[in-house]
C-alpha positions as CSV (number, residue, x, y, z in Angstrom):
1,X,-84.0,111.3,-93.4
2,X,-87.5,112.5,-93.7
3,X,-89.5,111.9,-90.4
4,X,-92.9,112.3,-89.9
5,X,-94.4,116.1,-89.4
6,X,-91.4,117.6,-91.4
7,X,-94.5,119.0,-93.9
8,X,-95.5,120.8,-90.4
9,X,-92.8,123.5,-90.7
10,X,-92.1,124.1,-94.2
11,X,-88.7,125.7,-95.0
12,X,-87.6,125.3,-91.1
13,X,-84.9,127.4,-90.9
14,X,-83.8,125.5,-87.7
15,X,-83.5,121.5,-87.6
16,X,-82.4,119.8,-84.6
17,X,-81.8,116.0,-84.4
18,X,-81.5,113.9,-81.4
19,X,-81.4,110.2,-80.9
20,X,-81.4,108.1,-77.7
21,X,-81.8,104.5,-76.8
22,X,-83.5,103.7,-74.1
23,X,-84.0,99.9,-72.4
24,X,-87.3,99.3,-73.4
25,X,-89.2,98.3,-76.1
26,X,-91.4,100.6,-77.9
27,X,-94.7,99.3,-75.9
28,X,-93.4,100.0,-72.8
29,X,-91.7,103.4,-74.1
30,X,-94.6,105.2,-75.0
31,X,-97.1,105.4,-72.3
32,X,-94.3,107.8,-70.9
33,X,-93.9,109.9,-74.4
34,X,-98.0,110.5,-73.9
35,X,-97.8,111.5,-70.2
36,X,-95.1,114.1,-71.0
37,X,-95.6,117.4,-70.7
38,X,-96.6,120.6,-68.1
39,X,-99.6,120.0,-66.1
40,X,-99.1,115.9,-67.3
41,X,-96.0,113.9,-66.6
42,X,-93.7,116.7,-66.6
43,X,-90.2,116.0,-68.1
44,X,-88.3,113.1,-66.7
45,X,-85.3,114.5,-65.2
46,X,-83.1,112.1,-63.6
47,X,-83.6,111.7,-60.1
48,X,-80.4,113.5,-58.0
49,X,-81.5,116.6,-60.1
50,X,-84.9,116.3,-59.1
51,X,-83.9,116.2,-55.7
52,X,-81.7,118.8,-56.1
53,X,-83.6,121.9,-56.6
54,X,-87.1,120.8,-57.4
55,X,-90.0,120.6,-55.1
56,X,-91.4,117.4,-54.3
57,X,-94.8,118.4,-56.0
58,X,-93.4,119.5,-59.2
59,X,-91.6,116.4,-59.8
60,X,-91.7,114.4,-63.3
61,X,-94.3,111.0,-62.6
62,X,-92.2,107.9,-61.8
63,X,-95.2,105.8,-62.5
64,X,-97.6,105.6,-65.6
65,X,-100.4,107.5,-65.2
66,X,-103.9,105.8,-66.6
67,X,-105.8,109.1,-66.6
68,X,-102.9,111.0,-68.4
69,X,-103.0,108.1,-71.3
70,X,-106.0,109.5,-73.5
71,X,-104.4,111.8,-76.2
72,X,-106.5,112.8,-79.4
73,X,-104.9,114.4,-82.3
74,X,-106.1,118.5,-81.2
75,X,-105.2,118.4,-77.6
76,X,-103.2,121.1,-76.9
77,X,-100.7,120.7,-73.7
78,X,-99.1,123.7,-72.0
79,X,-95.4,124.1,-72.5
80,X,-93.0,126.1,-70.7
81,X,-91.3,129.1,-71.5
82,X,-92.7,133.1,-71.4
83,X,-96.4,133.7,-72.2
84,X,-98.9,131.0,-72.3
85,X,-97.3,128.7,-75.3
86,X,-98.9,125.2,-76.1
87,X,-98.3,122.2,-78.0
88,X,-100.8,120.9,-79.9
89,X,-100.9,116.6,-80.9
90,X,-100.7,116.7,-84.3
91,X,-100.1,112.9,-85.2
92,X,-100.3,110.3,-83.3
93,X,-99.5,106.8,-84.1
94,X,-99.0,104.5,-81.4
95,X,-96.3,103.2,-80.9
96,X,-94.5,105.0,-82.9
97,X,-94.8,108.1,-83.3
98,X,-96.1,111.6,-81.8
99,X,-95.8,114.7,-83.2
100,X,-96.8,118.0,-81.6
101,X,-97.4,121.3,-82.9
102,X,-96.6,124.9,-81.3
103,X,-97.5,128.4,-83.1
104,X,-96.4,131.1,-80.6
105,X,-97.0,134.9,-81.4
106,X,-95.0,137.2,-79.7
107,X,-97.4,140.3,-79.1
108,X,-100.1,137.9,-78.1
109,X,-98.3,136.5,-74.8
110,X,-96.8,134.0,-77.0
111,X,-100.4,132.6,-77.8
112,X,-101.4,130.5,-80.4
113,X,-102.1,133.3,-83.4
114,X,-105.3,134.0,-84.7
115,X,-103.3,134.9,-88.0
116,X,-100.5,132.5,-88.7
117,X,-98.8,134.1,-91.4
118,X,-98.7,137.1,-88.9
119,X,-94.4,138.1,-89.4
120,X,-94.6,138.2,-85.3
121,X,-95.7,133.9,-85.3
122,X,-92.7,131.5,-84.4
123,X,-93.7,127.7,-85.5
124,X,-92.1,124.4,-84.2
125,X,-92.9,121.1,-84.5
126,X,-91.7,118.1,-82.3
127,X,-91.0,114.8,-83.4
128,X,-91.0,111.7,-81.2
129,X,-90.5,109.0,-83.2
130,X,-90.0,104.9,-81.5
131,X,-88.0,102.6,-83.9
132,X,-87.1,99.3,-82.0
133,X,-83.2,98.0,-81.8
134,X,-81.3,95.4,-79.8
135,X,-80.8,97.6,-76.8
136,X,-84.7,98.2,-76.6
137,X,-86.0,101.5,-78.4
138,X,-84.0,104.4,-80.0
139,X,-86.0,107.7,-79.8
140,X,-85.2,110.0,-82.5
141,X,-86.5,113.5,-81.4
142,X,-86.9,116.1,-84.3
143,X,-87.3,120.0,-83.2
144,X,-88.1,122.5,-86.4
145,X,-88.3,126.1,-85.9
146,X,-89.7,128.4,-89.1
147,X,-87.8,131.1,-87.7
148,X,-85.4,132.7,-84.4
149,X,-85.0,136.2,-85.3
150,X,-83.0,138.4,-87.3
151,X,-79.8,139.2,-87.3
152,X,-79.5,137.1,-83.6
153,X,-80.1,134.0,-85.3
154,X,-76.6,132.6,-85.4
155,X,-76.5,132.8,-81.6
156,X,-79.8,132.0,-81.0
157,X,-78.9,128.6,-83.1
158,X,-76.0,127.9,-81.1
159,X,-77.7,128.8,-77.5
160,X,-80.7,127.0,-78.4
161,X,-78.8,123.7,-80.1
162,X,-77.0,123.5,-76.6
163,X,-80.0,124.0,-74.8
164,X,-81.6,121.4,-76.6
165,X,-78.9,118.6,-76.2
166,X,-78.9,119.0,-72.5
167,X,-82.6,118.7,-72.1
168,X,-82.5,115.8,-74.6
169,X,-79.7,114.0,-72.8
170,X,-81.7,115.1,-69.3
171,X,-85.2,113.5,-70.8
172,X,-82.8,110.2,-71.7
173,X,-81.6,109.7,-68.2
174,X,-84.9,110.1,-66.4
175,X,-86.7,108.0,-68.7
176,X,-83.7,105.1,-68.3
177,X,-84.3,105.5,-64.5
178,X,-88.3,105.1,-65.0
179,X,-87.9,101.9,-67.4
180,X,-85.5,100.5,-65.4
């Protein structure tokens, strides 16, 4: 099923599908989507892991935060990860959808390129897209990569398909806590 942003990553050599449902109707969902991120909401872990090994100031937001609620098409938001890697909002459309951007080259501190068909540029898009349903909202989270490297990839796809579940089903729970 096509989603919106799919055109970001052309020939993604990597697509990762998640879907969650979450107690809350797609108004109430997405002034927490908008907040996410490093240096904004953080990511909504649930709350024993929070307690368990991260410091009380680097904690997700359990609260909506009006000054983190402004979000133009542009913006670029740090993500984590080596380097200095960003996402950038590359459609928004309240409250549905939000779709962010990240071109990463490896020789450049995993910086956005200045030449992006440079062979050294990984590019991902992320898909957040709100759909109502009975239970509230289901979240459908989209994650393309153009590209994971060489003869690795099968590993990487594995690894990274694992790694991606449990910070998708980690996001789930903390947000289920914070709508609660």
């Amino acid at each position: 099923m096509p989603l919106p942003g799919d055109d970001l990553v052309p020939g993604a050599r990597v697509v990762i599908d998640r879907a969650v449902l979450l107690p809350a109707t797609p108004d109430a969902v997405w002034p927490w989507l908008v907040q996410l991120g490093k240096d904004r909401g953080g990511w909504y872990l649930p709350g024993w892991i929070e307690r368990l090994g991260i410091p009380a100031g680097s904690r997700g937001l359990r609260r909506i935060e009006p000054g983190l609620q402004t979000l133009a098409v542009g913006d670029d938001v740090p993500d984590w990860g080596p380097g200095d890697p960003v996402f950038r909002a590359a459609l928004i459309d309240p409250p549905h959808t939000l779709v962010w951007l990240s071109k990463r080259q490896r020789s450049a501190g995993w910086r956005w390129p200045t030449d992006a068909a440079d062979d050294d540029v990984m590019v991902l898009s992320w898909a957040l897209v709100l759909r109502p349903d009975a239970a509230g909202s289901r979240l459908h989270l989209r994650l393309r990569f153009n590209r994971l490297g060489g003869r690795a990839q099968p590993v990487i796809a594995i690894a990274g398909g694992i790694f991606d579940w449990l910070t998708v089903e980690l996001l789930a729970r903390g947000l289920r806590e914070r709508l609660g």
